[in-house]
VOVEX-354445 format. One record per residue (C-alpha): residue in one letter; x, y, z. Coordinates in pm, whole numbers, plus 50000, padded with zeros to 5 digits. Example, Ala and Ser with C-alpha at 12.3 -4.5 7.8 and 13.67 -1.06 7.14 Angstrom:
2
A512304955050780/S513674989450714/
***
This chain:
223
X291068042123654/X294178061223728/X295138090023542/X298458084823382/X301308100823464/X302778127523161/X306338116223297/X308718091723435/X310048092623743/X313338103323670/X311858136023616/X309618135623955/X309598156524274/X310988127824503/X313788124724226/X314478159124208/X314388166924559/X317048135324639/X319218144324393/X319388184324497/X319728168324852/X322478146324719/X324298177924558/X323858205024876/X325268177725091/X328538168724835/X329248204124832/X328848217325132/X331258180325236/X333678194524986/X334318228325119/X334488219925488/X336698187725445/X338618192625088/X340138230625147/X337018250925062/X336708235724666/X333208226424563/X332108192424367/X329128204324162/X328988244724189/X332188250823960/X331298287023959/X333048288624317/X336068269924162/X336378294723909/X336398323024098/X338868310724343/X341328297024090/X341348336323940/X341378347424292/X344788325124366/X345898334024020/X345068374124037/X347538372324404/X350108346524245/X349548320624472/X349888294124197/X349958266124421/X346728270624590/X345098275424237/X346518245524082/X344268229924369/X341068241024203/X341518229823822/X341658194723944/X337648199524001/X336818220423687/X338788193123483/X336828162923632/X333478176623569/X334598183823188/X335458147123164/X332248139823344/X330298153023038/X332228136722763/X330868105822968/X327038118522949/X327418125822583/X328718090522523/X325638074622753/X323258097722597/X324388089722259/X324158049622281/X321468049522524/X319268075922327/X316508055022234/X315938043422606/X315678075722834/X314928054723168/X318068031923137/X320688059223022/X318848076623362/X319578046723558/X323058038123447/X324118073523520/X322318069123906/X324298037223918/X327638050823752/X327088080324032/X326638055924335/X329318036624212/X331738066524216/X330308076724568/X330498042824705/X334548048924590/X334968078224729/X333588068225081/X335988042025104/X338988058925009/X338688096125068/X339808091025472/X342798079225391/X343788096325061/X344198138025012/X341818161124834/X343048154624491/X341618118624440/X338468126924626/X337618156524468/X338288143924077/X335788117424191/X332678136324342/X333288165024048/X332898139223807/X329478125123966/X328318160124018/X329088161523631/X327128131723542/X324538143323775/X323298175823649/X324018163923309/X321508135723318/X319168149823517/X317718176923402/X313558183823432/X311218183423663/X307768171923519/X308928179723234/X310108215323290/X313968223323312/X315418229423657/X318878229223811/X319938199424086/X323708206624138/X323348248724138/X320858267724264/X321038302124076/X318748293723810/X316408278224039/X316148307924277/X315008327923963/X312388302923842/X311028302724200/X310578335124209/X309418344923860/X306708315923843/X305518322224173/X304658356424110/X303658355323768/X301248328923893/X300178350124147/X299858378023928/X298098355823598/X296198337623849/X297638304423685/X297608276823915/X299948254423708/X303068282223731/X302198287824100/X302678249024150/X305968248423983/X307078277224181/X306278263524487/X308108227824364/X311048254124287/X311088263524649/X311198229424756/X314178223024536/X316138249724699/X315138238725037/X316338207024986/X319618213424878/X319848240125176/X318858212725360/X321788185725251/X324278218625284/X323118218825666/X322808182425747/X326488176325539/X328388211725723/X327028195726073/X328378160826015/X331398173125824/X332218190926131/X331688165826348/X332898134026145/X335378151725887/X336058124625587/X333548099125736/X330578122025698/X330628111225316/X329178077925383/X325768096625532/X325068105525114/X324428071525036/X321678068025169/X319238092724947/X321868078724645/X320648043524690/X317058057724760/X317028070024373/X318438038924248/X315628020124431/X312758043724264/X314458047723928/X314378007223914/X310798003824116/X309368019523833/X310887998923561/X310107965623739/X306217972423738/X305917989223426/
***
């Protein structure tokens, strides 16, 4: 007999390392085609709307609120699908994958032709719904959109692992590591094609998007 699992897959590796994938690529897409703003890491949006502000160039910071203001909205959304979907954790899960591959699928089709303003309000907003949905791995908390917390975790659980000689916190360091890897890995794969494809790159994302769809419904149809 199989052992069961002690969580869904919404909160497994192959989840987890798609959806970091998902976010290094957005990004990294962002600040090569969209002017150097970021969906997800709104830290880097921050700083460069003070940075603007601090030299007033109030133009070019006007440019980054449109982000910050579309992942706000983003989480009024997650509190509304957490609140009527709180009973069922794997369908609010899955309508916020769908909601985000909806809003990806949108933004493929219209960011060659449009500017920077439309595109970015859209990604921001599924980066929003992303790392507000998704938020543990096997049941432990973890970061998919920024990495800053992760890099800590990876570090601190590998060594106190090492040092404790506790194979479970060695584990999740080394799943840490993975993490980061993969979303070092979309920031690569995106800043290549980016490059090399500009707006059309965008389209490549869909591919690990519909990937967690697929997995997030797999496991509902054979439970």
């Amino acid at each position: 007999m199989s052992k069961k699992k002690e969580y869904q897959i919404f909160e497994g590796l192959r989840i987890a390392i798609s959806l970091t994938f998902i976010s290094g690529y957005l990004n990294a897409f962002t600040y090569v085609t969209q002017g150097g703003r970021f969906a997800g890491v709104q830290s880097g949006n921050v700083i460069m709307l003070s940075y603007y502000l601090a030299r007033g160039e109030f133009f070019q910071a006007v440019s980054f609120i449109n982000p910050i203001i579309f992942f706000i909205f983003g989480q009024f959304v997650v509190y509304i699908i957490k609140s009527y979907f709180r009973k069922d954790e794997w369908l609010r899960h899955f309508i916020s994958s769908v909601i985000m591959t909806l809003f990806i699928f949108i933004a493929v089709m219209i960011t060659p032709f449009v500017g920077p303003v439309l595109t970015m309000a859209i990604l921001a907003f599924v980066a929003s719904i992303q790392i507000g949905t998704f938020q543990k791995l096997r049941g432990a908390p973890y970061a998919n959109v920024m990495m800053t917390g992760n890099l800590k975790n990876a570090a601190y659980l590998w060594f106190k692992g090492w040092m404790e000689n506790d194979k479970i916190l060695r584990k999740r360091g080394r799943e840490t590591i993975l993490i980061l890897a993969s979303f070092s890995l979309g920031v690569s794969i995106s800043t290549i094609l980016s490059l090399k494809f500009s707006e059309y790159s965008l389209a490549c994302v869909l591919f690990p998007t519909f990937y967690v769809n697929y997995e997030l419904w797999k496991e509902k149809s054979l439970a």
